[in-house]
Backbone as JSON, one array per atom type, in Angstrom:
{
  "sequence": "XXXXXXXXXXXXXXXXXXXXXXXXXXXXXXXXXXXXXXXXXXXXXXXXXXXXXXXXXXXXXXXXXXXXXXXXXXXXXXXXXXXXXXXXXXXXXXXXXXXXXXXXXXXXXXXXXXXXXXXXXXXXXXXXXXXXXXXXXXXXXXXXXXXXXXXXXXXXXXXXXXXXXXXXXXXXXXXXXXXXXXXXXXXXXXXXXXXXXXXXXXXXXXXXXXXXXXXXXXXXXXXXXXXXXXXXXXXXXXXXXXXXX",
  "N": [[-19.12, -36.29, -77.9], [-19.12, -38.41, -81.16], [-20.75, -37.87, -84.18], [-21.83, -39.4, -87.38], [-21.43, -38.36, -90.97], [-22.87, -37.24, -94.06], [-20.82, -37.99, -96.25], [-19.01, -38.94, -94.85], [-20.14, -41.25, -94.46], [-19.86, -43.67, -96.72], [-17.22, -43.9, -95.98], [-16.7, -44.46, -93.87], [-15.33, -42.98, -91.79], [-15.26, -41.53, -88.75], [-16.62, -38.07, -87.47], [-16.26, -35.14, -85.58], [-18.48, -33.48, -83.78], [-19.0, -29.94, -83.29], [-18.78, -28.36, -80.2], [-20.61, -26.72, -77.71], [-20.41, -24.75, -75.68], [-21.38, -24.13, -71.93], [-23.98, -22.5, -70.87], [-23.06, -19.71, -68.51], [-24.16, -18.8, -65.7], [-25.06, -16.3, -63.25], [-23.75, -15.99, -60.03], [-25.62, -15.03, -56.98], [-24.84, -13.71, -53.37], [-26.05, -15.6, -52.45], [-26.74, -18.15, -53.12], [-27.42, -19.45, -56.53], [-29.27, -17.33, -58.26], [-32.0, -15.03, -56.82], [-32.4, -14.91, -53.39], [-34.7, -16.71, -51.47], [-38.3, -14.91, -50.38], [-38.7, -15.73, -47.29], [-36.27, -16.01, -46.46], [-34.84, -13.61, -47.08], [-36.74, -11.77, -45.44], [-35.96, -13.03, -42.95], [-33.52, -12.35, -42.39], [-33.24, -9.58, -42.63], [-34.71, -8.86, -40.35], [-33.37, -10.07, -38.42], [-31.21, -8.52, -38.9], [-32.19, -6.24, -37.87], [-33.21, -6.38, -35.32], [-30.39, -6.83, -33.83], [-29.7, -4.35, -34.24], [-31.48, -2.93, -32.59], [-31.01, -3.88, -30.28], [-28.41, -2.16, -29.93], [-29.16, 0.37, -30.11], [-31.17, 0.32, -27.87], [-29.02, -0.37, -25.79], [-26.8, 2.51, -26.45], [-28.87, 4.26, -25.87], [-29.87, 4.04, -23.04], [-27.35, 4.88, -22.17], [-26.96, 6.62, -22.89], [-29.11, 8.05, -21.64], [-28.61, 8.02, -18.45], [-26.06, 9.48, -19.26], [-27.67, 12.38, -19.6], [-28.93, 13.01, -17.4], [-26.82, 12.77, -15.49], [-25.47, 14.99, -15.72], [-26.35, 17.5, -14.95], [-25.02, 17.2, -12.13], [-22.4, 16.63, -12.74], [-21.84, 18.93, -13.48], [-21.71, 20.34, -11.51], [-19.82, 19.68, -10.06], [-17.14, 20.26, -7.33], [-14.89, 19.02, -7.43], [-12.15, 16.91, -9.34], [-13.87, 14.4, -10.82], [-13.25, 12.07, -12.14], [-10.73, 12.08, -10.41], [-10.45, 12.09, -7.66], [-10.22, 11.24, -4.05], [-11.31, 12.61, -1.88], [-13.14, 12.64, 1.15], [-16.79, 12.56, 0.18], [-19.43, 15.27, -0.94], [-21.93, 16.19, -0.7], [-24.55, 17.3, 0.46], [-24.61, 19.96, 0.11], [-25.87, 21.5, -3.06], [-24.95, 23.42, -4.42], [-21.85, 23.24, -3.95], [-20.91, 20.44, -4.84], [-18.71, 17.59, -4.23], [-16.92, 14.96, -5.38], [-16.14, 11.77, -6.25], [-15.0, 8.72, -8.36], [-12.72, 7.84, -8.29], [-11.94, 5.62, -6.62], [-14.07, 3.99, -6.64], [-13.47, 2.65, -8.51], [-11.04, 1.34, -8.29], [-11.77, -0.42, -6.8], [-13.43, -1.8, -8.61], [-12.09, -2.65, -10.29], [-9.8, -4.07, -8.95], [-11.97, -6.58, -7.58], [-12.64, -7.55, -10.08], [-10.4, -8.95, -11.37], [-9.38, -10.38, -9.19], [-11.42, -11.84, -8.84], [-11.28, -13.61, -11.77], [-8.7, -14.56, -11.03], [-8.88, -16.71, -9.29], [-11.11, -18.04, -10.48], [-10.43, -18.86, -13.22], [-8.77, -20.67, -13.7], [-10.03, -23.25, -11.9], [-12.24, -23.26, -13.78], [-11.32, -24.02, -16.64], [-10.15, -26.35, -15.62], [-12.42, -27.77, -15.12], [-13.86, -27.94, -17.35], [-12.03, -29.14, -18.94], [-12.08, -31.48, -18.15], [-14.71, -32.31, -18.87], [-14.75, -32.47, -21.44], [-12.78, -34.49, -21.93], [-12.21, -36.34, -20.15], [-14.17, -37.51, -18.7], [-16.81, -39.36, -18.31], [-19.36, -40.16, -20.86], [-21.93, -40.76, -19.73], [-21.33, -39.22, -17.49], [-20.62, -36.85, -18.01], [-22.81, -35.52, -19.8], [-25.26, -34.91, -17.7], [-23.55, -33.06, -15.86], [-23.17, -31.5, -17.78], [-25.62, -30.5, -18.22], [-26.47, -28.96, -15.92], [-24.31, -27.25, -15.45], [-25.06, -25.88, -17.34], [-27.43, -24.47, -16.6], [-26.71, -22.96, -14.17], [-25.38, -21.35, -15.03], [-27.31, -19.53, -16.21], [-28.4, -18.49, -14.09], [-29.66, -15.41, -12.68], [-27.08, -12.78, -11.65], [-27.84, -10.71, -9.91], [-29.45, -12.84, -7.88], [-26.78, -14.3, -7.18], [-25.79, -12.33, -5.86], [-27.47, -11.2, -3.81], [-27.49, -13.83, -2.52], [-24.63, -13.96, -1.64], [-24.09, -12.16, 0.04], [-26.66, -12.47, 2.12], [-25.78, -14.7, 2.93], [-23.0, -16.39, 2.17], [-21.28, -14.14, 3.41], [-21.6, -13.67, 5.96], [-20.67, -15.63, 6.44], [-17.78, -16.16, 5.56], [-16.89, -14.06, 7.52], [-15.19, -14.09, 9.81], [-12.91, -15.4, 8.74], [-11.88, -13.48, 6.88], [-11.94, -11.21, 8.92], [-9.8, -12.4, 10.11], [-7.42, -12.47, 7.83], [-7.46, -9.34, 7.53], [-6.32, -8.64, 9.92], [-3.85, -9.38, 9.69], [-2.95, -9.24, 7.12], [-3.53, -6.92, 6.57], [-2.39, -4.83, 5.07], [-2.18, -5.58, 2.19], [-3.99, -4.66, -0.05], [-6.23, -6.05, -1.18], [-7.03, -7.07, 1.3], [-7.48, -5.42, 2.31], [-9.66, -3.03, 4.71], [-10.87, -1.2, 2.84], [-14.0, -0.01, 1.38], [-16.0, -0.96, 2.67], [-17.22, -2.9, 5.13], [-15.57, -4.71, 6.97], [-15.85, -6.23, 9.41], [-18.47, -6.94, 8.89], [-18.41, -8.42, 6.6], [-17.62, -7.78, 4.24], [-15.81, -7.15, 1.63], [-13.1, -6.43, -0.2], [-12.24, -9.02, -0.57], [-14.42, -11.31, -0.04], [-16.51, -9.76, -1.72], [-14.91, -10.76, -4.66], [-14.87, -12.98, -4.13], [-17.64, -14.38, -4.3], [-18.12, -13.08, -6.92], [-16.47, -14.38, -8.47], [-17.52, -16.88, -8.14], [-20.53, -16.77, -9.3], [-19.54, -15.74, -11.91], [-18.41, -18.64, -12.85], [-19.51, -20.4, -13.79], [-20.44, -19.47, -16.34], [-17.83, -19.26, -17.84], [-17.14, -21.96, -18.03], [-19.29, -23.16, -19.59], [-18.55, -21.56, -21.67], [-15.99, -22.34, -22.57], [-15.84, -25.1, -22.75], [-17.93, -25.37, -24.69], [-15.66, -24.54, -26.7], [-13.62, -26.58, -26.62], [-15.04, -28.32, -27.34], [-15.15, -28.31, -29.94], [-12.75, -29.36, -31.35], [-11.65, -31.49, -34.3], [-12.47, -34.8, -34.02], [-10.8, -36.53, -35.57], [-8.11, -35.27, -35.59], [-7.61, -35.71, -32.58], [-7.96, -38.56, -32.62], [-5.61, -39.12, -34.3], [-3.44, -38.04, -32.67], [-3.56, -39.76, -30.55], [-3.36, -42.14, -31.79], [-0.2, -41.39, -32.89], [1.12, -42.19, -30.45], [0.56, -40.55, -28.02], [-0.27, -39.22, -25.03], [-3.19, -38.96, -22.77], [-2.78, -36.35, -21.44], [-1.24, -35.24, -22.92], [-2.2, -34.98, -25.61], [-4.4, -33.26, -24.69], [-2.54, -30.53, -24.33], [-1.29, -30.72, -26.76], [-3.49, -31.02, -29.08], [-6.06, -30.25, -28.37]],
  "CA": [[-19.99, -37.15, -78.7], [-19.36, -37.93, -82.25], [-21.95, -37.98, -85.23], [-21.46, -39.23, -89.23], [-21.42, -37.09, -91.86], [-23.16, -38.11, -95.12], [-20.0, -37.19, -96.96], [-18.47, -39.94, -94.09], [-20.72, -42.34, -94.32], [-19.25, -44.83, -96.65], [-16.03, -44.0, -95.81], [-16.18, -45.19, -92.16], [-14.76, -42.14, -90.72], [-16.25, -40.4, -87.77], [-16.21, -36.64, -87.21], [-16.98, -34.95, -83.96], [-19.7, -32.56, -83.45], [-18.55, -28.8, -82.38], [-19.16, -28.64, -78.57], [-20.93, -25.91, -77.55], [-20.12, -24.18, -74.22], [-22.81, -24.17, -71.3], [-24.29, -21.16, -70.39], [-22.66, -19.06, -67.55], [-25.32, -18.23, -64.6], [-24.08, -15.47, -62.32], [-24.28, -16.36, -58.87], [-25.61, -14.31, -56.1], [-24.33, -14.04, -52.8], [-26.96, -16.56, -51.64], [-26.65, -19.2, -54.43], [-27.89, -19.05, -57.57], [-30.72, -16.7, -58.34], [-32.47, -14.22, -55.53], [-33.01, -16.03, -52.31], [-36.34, -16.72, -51.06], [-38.62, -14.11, -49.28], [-38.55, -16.46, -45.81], [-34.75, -15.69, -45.89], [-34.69, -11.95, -46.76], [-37.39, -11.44, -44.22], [-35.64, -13.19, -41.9], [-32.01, -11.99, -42.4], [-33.78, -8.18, -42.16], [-35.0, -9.13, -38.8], [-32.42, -10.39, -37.43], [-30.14, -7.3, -38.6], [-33.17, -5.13, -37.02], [-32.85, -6.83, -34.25], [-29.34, -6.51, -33.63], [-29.6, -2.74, -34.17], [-32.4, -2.85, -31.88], [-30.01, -4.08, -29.35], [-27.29, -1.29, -29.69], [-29.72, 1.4, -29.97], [-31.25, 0.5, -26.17], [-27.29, 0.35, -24.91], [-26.49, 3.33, -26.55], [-30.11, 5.43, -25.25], [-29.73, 3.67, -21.46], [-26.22, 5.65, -21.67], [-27.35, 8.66, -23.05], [-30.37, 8.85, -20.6], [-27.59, 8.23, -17.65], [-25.21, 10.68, -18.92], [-28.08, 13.21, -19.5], [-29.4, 13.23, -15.86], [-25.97, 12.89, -14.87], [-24.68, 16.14, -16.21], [-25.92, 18.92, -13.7], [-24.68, 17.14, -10.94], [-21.24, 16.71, -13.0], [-21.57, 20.51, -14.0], [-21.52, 21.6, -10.37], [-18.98, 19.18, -8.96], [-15.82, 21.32, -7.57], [-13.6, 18.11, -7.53], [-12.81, 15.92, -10.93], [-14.54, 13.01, -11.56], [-12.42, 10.84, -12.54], [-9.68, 11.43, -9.89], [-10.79, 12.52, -6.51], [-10.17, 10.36, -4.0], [-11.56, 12.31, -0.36], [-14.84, 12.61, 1.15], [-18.25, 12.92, -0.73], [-19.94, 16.14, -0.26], [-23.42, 16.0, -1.43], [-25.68, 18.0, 1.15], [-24.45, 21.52, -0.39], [-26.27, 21.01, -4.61], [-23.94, 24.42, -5.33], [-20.53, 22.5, -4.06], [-20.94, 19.0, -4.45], [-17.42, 17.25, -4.31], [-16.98, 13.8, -5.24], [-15.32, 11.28, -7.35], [-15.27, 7.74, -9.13], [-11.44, 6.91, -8.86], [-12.26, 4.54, -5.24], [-15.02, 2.89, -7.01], [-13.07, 2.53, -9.86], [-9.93, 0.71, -8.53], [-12.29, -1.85, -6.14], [-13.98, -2.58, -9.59], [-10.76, -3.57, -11.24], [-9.47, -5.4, -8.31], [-12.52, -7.23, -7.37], [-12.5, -8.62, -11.3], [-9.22, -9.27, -11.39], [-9.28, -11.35, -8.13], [-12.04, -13.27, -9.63], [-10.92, -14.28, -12.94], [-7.76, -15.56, -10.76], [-10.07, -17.72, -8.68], [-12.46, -19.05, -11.47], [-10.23, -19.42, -14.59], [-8.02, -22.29, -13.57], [-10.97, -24.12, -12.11], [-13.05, -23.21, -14.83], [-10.39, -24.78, -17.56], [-9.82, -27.77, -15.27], [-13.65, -28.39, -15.55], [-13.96, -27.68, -19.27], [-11.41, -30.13, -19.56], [-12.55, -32.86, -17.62], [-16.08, -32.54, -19.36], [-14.85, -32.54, -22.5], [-12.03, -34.92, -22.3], [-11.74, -37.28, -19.01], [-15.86, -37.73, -17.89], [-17.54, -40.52, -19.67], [-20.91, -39.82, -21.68], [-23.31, -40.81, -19.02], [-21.15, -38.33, -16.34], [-20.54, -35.38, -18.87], [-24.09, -34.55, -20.01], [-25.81, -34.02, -16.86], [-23.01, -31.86, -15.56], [-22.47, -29.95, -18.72], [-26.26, -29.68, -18.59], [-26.02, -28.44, -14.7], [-23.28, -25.86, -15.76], [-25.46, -24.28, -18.45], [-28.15, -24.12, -15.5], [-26.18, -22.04, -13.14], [-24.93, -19.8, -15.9], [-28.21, -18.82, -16.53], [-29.25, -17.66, -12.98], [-28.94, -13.86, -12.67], [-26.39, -11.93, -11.12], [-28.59, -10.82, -8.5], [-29.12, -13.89, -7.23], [-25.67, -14.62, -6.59], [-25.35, -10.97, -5.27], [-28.31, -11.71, -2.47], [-26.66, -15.14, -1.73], [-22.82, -13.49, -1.42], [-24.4, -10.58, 0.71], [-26.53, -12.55, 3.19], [-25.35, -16.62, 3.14], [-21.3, -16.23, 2.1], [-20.42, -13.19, 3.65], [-21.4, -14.05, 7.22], [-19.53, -17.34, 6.7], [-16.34, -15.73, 5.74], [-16.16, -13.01, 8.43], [-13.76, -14.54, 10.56], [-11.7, -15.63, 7.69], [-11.98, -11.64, 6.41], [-11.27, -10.71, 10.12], [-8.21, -12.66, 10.4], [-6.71, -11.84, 6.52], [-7.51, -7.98, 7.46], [-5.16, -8.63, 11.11], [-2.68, -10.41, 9.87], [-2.54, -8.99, 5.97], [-4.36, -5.33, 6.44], [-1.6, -3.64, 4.25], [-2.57, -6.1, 1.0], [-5.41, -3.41, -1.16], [-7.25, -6.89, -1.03], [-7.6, -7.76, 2.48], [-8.06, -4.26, 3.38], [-10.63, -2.29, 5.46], [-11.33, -0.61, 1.94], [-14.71, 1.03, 1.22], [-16.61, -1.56, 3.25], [-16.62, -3.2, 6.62], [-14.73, -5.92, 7.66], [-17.26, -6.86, 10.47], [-19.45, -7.63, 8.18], [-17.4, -9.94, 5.8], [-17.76, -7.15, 2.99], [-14.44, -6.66, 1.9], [-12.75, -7.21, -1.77], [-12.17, -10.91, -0.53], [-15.63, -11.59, -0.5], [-16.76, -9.8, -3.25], [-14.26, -11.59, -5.17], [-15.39, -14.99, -3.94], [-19.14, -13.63, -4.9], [-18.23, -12.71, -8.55], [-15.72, -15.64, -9.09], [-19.09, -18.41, -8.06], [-20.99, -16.22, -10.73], [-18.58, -16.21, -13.46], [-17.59, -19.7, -13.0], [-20.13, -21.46, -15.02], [-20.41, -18.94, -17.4], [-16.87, -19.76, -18.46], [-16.95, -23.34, -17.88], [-20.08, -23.34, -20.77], [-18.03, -21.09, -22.99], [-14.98, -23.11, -22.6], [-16.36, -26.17, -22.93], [-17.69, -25.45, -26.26], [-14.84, -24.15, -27.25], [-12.95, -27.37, -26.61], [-15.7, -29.28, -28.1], [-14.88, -27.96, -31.77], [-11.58, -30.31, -31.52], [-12.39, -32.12, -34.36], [-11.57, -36.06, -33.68], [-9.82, -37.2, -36.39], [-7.02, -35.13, -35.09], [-7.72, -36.39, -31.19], [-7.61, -40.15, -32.84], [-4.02, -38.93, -34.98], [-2.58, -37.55, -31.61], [-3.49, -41.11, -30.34], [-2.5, -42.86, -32.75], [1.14, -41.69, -32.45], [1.36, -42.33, -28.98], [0.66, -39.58, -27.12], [-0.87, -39.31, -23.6], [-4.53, -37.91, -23.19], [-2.92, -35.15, -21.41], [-0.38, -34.67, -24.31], [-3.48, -34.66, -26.9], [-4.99, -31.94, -24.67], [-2.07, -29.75, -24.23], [-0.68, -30.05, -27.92], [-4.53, -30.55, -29.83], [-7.51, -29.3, -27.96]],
  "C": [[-19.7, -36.9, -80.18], [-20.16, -38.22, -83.4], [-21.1, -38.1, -86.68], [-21.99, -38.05, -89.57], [-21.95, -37.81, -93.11], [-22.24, -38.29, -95.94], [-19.11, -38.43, -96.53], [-19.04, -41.42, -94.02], [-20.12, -43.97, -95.14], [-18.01, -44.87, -96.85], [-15.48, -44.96, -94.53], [-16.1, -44.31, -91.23], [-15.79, -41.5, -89.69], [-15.57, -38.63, -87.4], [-16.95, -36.0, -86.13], [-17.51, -33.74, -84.34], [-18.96, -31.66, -82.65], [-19.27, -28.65, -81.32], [-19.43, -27.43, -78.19], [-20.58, -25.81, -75.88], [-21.31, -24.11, -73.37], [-23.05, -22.56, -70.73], [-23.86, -20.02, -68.95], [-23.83, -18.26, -66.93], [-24.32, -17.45, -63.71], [-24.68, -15.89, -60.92], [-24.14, -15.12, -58.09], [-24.84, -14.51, -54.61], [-24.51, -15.02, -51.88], [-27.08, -17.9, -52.32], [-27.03, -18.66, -55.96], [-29.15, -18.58, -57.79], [-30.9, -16.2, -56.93], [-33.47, -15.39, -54.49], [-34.76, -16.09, -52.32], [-36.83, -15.83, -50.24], [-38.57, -14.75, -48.09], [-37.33, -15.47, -45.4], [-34.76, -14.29, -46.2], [-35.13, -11.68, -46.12], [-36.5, -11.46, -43.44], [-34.13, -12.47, -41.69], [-32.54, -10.05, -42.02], [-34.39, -8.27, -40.64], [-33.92, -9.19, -38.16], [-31.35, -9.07, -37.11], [-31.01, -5.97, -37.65], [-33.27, -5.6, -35.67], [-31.41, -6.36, -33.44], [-29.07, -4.94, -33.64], [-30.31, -2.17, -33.05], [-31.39, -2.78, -30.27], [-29.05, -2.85, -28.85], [-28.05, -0.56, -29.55], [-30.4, 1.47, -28.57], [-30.39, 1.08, -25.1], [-27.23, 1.53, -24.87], [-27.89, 4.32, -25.71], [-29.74, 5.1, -23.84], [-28.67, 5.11, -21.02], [-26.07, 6.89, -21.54], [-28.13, 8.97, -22.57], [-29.28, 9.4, -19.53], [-26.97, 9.34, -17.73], [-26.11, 12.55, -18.79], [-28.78, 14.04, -18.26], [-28.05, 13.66, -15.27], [-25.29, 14.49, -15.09], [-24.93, 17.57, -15.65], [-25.66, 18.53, -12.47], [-22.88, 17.03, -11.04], [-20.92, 18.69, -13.2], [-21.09, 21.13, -12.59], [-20.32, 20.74, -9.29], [-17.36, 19.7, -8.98], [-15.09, 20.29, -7.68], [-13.93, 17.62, -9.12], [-12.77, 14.86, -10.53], [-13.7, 12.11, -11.29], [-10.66, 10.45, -11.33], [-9.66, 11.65, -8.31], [-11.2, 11.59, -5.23], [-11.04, 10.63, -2.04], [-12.97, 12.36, 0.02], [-15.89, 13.47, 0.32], [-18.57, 13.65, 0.3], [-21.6, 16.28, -1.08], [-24.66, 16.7, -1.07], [-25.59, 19.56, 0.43], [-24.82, 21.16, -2.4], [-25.15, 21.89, -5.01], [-22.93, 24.21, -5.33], [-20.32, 21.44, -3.53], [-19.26, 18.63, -4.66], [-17.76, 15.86, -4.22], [-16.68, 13.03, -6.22], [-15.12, 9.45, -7.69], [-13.95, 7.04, -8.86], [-11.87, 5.88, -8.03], [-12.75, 3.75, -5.64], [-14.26, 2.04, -7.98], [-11.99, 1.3, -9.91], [-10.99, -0.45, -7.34], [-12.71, -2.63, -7.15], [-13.11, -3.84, -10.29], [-9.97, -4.8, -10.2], [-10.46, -6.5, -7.78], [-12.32, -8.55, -8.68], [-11.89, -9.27, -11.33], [-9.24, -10.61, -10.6], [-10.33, -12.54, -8.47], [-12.13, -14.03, -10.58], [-9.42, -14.95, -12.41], [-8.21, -16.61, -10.4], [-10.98, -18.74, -9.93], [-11.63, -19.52, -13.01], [-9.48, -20.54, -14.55], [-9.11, -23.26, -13.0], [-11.97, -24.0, -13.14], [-12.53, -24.08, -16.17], [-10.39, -26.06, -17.19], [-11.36, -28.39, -15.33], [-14.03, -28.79, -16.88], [-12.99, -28.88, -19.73], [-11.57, -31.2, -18.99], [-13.68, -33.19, -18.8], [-15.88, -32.88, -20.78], [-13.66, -34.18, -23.36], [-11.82, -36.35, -21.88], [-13.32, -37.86, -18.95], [-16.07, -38.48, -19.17], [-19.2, -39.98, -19.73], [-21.48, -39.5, -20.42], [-23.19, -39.4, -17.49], [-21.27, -36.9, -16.78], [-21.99, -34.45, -18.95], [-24.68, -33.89, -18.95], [-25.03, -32.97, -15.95], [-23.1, -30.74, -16.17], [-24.09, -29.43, -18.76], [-26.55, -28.38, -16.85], [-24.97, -26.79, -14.84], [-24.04, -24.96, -16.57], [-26.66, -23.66, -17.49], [-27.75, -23.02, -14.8], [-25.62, -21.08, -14.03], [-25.92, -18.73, -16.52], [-29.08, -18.6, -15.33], [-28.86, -16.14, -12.97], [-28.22, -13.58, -11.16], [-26.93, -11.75, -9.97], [-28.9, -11.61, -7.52], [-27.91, -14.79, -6.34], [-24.92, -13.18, -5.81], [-25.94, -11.44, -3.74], [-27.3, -12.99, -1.33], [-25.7, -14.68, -1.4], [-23.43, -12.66, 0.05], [-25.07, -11.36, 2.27], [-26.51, -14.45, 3.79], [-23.81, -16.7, 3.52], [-20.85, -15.25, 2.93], [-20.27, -13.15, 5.35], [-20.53, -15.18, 7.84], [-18.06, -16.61, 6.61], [-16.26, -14.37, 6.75], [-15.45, -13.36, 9.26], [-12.83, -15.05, 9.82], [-11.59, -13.88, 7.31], [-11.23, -11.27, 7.56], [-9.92, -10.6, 10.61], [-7.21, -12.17, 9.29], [-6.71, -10.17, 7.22], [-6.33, -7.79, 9.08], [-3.95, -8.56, 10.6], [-1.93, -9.86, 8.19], [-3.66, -7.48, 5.34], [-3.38, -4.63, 4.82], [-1.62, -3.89, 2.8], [-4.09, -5.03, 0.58], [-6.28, -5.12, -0.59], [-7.32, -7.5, 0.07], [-8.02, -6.77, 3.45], [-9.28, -4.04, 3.99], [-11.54, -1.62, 3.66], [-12.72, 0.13, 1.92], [-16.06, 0.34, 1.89], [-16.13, -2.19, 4.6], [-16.28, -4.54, 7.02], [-15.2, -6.82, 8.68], [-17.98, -7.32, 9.94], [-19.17, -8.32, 7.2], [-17.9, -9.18, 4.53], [-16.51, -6.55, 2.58], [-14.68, -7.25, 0.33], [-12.76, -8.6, -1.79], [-13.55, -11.15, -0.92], [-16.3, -11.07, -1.6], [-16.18, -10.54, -4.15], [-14.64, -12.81, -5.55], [-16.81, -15.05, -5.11], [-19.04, -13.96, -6.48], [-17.5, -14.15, -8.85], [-17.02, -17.38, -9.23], [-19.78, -17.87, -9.32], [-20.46, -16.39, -12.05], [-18.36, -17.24, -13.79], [-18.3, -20.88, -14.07], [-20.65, -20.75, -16.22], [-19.02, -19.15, -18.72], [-16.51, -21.25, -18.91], [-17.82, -23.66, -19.3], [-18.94, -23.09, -22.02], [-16.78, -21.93, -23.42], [-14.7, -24.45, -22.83], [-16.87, -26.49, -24.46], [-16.85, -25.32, -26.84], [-14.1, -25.48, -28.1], [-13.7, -28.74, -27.14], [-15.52, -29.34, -29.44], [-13.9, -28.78, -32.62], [-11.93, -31.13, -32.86], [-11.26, -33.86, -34.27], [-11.07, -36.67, -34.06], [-8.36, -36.15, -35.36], [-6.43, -35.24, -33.65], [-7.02, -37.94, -31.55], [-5.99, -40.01, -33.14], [-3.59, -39.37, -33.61], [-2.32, -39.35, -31.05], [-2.62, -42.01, -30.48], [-1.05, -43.4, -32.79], [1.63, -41.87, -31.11], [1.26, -41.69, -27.73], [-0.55, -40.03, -25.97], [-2.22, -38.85, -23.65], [-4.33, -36.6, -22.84], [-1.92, -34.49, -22.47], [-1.76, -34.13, -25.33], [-4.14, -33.34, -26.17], [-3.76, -30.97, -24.66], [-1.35, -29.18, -25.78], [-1.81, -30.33, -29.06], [-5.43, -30.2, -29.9], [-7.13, -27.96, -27.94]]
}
């Protein structure tokens, strides 16, 4: 902006006005100036919360290990690698050991993240990609349903619905493919359709819409300008999912 000068005045000329600089505000890490009490409250909650959280985990573990530790003190085998029979009636030489449990754990998982992650993906990508509106929602809301039943529930059901159903499938795998770790006799009975197979099955129904949710959002984040691009240049829908979801 510029202003006469009396000096300018009947000259004509104009002369500009020195421009002062604007004041530099320091910003916090919340905007400018100290947030609002709502939000410090709440942001202190939430981190008390979250601490709240770890500090249960961590006590649960440290009750566990603290009970656990005169029955570890007096056990003549180790722990961690001992693989023959539990001795438990004698308190002064207990014998007994974790590896057995240890490797059904890992292969049960295992066997069920083979089982559930390719149908879990091929769902996630239907829902997100192939299924029209009116089919998508009530599945995807169906999927967040079953991911929020507990564990137990699908333990009960595996234990006495599934497991009677697959014992003649179990029966025959354990004939015909005994010498596979997962169709063995292992640390359960085969008569009774309790075997890694079935657990497996068990955990893989459980997991399956837990992943399908997570995966599903995931692939929802796409955003669709670069769905439309892919389009655009010609690509397939399963091209657009394999080279932009």
């Amino acid at each position: 902006m510029t202003t006469p000068t009396p000096s300018d005045a009947g000259s004509g000329e104009v002369v500009a006005a020195p421009f002062a600089a604007p004041a530099v505000v320091p910003i916090s890490p919340w905007g400018y100036g100290r947030p609002p009490l709502a939000d410090r409250f709440f942001r202190r909650l939430s981190e008390g919360a979250g601490l709240l959280v770890v500090a249960v985990i961590a006590g649960v573990g440290g009750f566990l290990l603290w009970h656990a530790l005169p029955a570890l003190s007096r056990n003549r085998e180790n722990f961690l690698t001992y693989r023959g029979n539990w001795v438990t009636s004698d308190p002064s030489a207990l014998r007994f050991g974790i590896v057995e449990q240890l490797h059904v754990t890992v292969f049960v998982s295992v066997f069920a993240l083979v089982l559930a992650m390719p149908v879990a993906l091929g769902v996630a990508i239907y829902l997100t990609q192939y299924a029209p509106r009116g089919l998508a929602a009530p599945l995807s809301y169906s999927v967040e349903l079953l991911a929020a039943v507990p564990s137990i529930i699908y333990g009960v059901w595996g234990l006495h619905v599934l497991a009677p159903q697959l014992r003649p499938v179990a029966a025959w795998l354990n004939a015909h493919l005994g010498r596979v770790f997962l169709f063995s006799t292992g640390n359960a009975s085969v008569a009774g359709g309790g075997t890694i197979f079935t657990a497996g099955i068990v955990l893989a129904v459980m997991i399956l819409p837990i992943i399908i949710a997570v995966t599903r959002e995931v692939f929802a984040q796409t955003p669709q300008d670069e769905i439309e691009a892919a389009l655009a240049l010609g690509a397939t829908r399963w091209e657009v999912v394999k080279t932009t979801v």
